[in-house]
C-alpha positions as CSV (number, residue, x, y, z in Angstrom):
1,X,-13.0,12.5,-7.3
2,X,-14.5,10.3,-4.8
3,X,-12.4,8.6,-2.2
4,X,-11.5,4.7,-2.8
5,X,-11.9,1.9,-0.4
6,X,-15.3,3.6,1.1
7,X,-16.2,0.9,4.3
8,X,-19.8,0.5,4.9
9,X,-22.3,-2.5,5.0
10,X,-24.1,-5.1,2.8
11,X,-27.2,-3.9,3.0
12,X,-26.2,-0.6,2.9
13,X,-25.0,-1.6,-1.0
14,X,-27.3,-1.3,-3.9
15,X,-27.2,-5.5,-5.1
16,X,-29.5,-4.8,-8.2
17,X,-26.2,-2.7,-9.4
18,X,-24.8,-4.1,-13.2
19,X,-21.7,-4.4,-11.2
20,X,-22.3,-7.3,-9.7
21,X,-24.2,-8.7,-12.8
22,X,-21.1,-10.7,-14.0
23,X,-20.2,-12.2,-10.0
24,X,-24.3,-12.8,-10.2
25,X,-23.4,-15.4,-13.6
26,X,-20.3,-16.9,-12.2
27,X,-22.0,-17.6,-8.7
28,X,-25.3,-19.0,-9.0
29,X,-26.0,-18.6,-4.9
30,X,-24.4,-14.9,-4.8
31,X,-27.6,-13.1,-4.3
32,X,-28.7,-15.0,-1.6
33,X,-25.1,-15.4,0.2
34,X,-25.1,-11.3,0.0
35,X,-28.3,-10.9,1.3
36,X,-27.3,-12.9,4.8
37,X,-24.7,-10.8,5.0
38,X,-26.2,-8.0,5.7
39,X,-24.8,-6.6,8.4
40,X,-21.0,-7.5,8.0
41,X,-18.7,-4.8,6.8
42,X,-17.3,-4.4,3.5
43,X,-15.6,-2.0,1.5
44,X,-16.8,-0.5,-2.1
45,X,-15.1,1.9,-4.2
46,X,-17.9,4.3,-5.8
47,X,-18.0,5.0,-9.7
48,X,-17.9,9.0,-9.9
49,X,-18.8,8.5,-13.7
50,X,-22.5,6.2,-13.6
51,X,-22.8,6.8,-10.0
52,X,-22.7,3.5,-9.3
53,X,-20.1,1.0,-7.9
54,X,-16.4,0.0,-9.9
55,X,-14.8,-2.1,-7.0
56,X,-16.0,-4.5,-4.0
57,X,-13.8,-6.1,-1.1
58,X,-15.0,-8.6,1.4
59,X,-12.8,-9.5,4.2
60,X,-13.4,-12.1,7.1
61,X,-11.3,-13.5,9.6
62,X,-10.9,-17.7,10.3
63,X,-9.3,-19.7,12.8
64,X,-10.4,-23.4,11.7
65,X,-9.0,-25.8,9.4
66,X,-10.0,-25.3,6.1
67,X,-11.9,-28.4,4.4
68,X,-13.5,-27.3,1.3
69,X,-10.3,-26.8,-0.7
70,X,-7.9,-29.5,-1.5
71,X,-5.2,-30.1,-0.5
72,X,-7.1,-28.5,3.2
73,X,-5.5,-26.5,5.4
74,X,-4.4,-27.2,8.9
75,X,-6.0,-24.8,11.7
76,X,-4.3,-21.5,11.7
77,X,-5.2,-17.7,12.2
78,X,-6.2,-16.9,8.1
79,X,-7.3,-13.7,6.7
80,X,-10.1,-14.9,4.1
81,X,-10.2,-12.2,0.7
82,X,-13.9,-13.7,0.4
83,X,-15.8,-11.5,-2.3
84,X,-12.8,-9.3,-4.7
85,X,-13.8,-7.2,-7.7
86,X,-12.5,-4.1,-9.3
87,X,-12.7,-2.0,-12.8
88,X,-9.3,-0.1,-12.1
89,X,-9.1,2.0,-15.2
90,X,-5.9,2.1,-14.8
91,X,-5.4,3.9,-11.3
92,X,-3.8,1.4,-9.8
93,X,-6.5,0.7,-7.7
94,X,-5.6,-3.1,-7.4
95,X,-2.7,-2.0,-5.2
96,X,-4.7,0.1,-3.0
97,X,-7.3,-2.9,-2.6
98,X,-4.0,-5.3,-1.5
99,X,-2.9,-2.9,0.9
100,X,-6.0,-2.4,2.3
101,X,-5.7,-6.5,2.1
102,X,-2.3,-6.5,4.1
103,X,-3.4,-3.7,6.8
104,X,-5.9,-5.6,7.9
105,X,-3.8,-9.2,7.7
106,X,-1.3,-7.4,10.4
107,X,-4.2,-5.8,12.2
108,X,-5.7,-8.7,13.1
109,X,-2.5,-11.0,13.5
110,X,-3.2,-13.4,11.3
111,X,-0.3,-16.0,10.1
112,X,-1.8,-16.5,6.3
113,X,-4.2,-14.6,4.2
114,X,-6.2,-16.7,1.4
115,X,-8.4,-16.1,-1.6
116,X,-10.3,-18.6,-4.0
117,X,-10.2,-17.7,-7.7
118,X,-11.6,-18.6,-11.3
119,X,-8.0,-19.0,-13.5
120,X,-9.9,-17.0,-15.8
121,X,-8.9,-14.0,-14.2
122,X,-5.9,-13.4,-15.2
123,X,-5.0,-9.9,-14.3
124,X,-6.7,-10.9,-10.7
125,X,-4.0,-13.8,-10.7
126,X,-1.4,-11.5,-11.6
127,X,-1.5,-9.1,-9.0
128,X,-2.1,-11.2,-6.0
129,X,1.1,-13.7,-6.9
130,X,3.2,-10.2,-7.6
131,X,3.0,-9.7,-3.7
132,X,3.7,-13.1,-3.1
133,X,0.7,-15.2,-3.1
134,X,1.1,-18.7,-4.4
135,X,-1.0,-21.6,-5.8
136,X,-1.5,-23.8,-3.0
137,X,-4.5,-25.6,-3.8
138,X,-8.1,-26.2,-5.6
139,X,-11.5,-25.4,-4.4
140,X,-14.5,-27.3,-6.7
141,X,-18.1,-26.2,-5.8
142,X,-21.6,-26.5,-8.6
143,X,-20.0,-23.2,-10.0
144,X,-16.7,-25.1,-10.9
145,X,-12.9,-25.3,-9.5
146,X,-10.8,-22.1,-8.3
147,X,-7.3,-21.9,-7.9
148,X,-6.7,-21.1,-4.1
149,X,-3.5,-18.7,-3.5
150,X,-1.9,-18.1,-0.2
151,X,0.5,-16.1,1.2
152,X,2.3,-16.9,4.4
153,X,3.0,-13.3,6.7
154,X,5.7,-15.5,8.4
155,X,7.8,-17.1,5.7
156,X,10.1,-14.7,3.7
157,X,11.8,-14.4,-0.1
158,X,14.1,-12.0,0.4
159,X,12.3,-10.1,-2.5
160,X,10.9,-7.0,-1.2
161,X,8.0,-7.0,-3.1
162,X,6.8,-10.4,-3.3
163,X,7.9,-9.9,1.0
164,X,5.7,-6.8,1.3
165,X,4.3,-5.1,3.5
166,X,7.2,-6.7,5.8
167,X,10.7,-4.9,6.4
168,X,13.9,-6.3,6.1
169,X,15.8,-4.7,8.6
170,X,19.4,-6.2,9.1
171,X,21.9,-5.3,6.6
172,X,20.4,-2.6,5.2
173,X,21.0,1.3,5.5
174,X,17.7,3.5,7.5
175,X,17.2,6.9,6.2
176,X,15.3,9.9,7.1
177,X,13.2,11.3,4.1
178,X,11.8,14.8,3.8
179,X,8.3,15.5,1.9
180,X,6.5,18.6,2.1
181,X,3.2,18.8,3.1
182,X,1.5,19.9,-0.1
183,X,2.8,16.6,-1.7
184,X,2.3,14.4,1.7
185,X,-1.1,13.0,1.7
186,X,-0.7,12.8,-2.1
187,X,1.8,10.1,-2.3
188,X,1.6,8.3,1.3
189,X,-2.5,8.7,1.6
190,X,-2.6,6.3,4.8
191,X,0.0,8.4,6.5
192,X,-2.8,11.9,6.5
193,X,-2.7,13.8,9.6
194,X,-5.5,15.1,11.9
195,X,-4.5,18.6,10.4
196,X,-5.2,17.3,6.4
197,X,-8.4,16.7,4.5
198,X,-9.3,13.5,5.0
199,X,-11.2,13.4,1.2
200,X,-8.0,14.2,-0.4
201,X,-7.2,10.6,-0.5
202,X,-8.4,10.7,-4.8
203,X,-8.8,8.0,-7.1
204,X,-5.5,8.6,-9.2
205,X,-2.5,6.1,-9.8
206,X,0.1,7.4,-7.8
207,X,-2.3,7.7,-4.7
208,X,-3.6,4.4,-4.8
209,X,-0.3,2.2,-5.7
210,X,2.1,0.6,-3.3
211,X,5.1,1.6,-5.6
212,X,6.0,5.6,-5.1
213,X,8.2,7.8,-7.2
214,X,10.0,10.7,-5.3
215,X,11.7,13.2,-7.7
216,X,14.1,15.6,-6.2
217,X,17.7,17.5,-6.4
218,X,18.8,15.4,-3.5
219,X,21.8,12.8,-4.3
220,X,18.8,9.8,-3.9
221,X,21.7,7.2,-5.3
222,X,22.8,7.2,-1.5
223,X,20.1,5.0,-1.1
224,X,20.7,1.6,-2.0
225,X,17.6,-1.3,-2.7
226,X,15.9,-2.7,0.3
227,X,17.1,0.7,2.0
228,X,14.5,1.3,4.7
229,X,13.1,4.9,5.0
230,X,11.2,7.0,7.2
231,X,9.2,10.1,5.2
232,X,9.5,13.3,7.6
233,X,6.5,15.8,6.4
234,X,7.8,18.6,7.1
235,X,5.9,22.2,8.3
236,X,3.1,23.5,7.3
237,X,4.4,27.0,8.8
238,X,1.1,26.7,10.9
239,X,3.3,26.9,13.9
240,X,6.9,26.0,14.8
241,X,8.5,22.9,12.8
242,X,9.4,21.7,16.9
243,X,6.0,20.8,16.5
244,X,4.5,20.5,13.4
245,X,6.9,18.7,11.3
246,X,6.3,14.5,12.3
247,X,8.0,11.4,10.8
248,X,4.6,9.7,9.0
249,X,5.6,5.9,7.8
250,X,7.8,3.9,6.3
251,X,9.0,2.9,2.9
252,X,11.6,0.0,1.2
253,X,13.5,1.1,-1.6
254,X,13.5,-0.3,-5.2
255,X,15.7,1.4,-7.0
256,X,17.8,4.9,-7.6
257,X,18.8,6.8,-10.2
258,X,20.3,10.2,-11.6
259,X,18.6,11.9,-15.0
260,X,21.7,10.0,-16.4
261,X,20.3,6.9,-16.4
262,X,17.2,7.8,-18.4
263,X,18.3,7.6,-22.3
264,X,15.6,10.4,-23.0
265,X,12.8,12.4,-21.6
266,X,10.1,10.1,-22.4
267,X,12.2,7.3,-20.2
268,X,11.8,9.5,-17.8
269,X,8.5,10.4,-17.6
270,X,7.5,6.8,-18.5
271,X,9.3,5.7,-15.2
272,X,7.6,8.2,-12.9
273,X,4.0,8.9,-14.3
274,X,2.3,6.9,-12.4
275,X,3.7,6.6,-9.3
276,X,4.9,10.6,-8.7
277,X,2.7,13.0,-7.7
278,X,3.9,15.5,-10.5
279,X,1.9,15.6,-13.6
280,X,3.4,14.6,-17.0
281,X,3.7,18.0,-17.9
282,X,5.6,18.8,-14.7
283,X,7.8,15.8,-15.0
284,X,8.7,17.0,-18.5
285,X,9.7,20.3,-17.4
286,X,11.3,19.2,-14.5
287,X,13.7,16.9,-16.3
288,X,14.6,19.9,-18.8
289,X,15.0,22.4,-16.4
290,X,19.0,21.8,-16.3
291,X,18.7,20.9,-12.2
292,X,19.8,18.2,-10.5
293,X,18.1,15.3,-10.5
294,X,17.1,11.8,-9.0
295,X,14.7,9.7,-8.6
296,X,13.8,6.9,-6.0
297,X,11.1,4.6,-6.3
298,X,9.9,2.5,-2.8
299,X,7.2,0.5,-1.4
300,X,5.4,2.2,1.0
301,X,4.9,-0.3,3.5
302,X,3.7,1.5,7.1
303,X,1.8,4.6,8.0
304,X,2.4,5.7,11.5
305,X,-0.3,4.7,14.2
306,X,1.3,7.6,16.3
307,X,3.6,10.4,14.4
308,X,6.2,11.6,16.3
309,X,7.0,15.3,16.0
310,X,10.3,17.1,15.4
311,X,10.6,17.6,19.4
312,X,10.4,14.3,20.2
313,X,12.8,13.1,17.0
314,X,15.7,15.7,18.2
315,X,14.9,15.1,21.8
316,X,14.5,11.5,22.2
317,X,15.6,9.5,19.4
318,X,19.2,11.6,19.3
319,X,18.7,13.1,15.4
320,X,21.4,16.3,15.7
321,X,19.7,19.4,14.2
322,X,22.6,19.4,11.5
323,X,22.9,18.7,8.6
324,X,19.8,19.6,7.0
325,X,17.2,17.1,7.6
326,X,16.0,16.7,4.0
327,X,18.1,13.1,3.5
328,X,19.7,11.8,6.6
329,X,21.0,8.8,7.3
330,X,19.9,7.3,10.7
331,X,21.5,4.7,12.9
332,X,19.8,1.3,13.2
333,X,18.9,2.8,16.9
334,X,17.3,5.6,15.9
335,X,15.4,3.7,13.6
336,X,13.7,1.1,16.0
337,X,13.6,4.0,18.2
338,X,11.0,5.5,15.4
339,X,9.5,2.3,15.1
340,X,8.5,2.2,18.5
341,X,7.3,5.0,18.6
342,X,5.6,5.0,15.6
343,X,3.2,1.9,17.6
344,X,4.5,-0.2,14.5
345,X,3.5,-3.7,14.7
346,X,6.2,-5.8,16.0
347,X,4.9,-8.6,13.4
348,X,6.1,-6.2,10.6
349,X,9.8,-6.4,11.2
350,X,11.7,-9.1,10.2
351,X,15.7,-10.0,10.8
């Protein structure tokens, strides 16, 4: 499978591909705007199938006011979503695109992020107001009149998802999460170490969505919604955990549940397929294996600039080496002790 999100150049980007046939009909001046563009980054997403392209993201930064929507918009630091299309097949791949979206929004500091669009696309609409964009305006050129959705990165709902990628911090319990390392990169694919293969990072739901599944025997109902928690991968037995086990990001939790709350298997697996690295055949079995079972499903929100290893978690943040470190709870200073170290962005945490 090839690896989504692939960043490259215009002109390194075949135009002439049917792809961009339909963005060709709907903007008369697109082959001429993408041509001067030649040298500015973007990011495509590759078609394994006809070899060709199934997804294209163009991101610019502005400072000015905005004048050629209306109502306009006062000057301010704005991400811009310029050029947006993808054929998801249903792997999610959306999400990935607005994470990729966000990452770059708090890379670059920005107060708003904006995108122009045609209310014909539906789906398109869908998904950007999901994480909290809203209708804020009109834009009108030759080609006719787009709806303009913002999202503010400083105002907040108080819903986790429509608030994402930012963490609600006071109030809430902080946890310590265990993953193993064949699963890691899997599920959290920003959070891959130096160690992993960086084309593991597949074209598959689970990989590419924001909303993760983690199934395990461990009491997950301890875990409450809006729950913040830190995934530990633990060892690859390539050398002593001390070293090689490292906390990797962080995620906001949804919801919890036992196998009791599922009325039957096919709840079950309906709940986890896409978002749990297990396949449905594994999810199956593991439901009617007669183990204990929970579920937790969570946003993942952060991946670690810098991952700190078990050393430094016992060491300097104070985690005692009992109990078990498979579901711990942490204080609130451990937790912005991780943080910190972690080189999250200060912009990130709210409350």
């Amino acid at each position: 499978m090839a690896q989504t999100l692939r960043p490259t150049k215009f002109k390194d980007v075949d135009l002439g591909d049917p792809f961009f046939d339909s963005l060709k009909a709907q903007y008369g001046e697109f082959s001429e705007w993408f041509q001067k563009k030649a040298e500015e980054p973007v990011y495509v997403v590759d078609d394994d199938t006809t070899g060709g392209i199934r997804g294209f993201l163009y991101i610019k930064v502005e400072n000015g006011e905005i004048k050629d929507v209306d109502p306009t918009f006062p000057p301010k630091k704005r991400l811009k979503v310029g050029t947006l299309k993808v054929i998801a097949k249903g792997t999610k791949l959306g999400e990935r695109i607005i994470k990729r979206i966000f990452d770059h929004a708090i890379l670059e500091g920005v107060e708003e992020v904006y995108v122009t669009v045609f209310d014909t696309h539906e789906a398109l609409i869908k998904l950007f107001k999901r994480y909290g964009f809203e209708e804020r305006g009109t834009k009108t050129t030759p080609n006719g009149q787009e709806l303009v959705l913002l999202r503010s990165l400083q105002a907040t709902t108080g819903d986790i998802v429509k608030d994402y990628p930012l963490l609600h911090t006071a109030g809430v319990s902080k946890w310590l999460l265990a993953i193993k390392p064949k699963y890691h990169t899997d599920l959290l694919p920003d959070s891959i170490l130096k160690t992993e293969d960086p084309n593991s990072e597949d074209d598959v739901p689970h990989t590419n969505s924001i909303h993760k599944v983690y199934v395990a025997g461990l009491t997950l109902t301890q875990m409450k919604h809006g729950d913040l928690v830190v995934f530990y991968r633990t060892t690859d037995h390539k050398g002593p955990a001390y070293f090689r086990s490292v906390a990797t990001s962080v995620c906001v939790v949804e919801e919890t549940h036992g196998r009791a709350h599922f009325p039957d298997e096919e709840a079950f697996v309906q709940f986890a397929k896409d978002h749990s690295v297990f396949s449905e055949q594994e999810l199956r079995d593991r439901y009617n294996d007669g183990k204990q079972l929970y579920v937790a499903k969570l946003t993942y929100n952060v991946s670690f600039t810098k991952r700190p290893i078990r050393a430094v978690l016992l060491n300097d943040v104070g985690i005692s080496e009992l109990p078990y470190w498979q579901l711990r709870r942490l204080t609130d200073g451990q937790f912005e002790h991780i943080l910190k170290l972690g080189e999250v962005d200060e912009s990130l945490v709210v409350d």
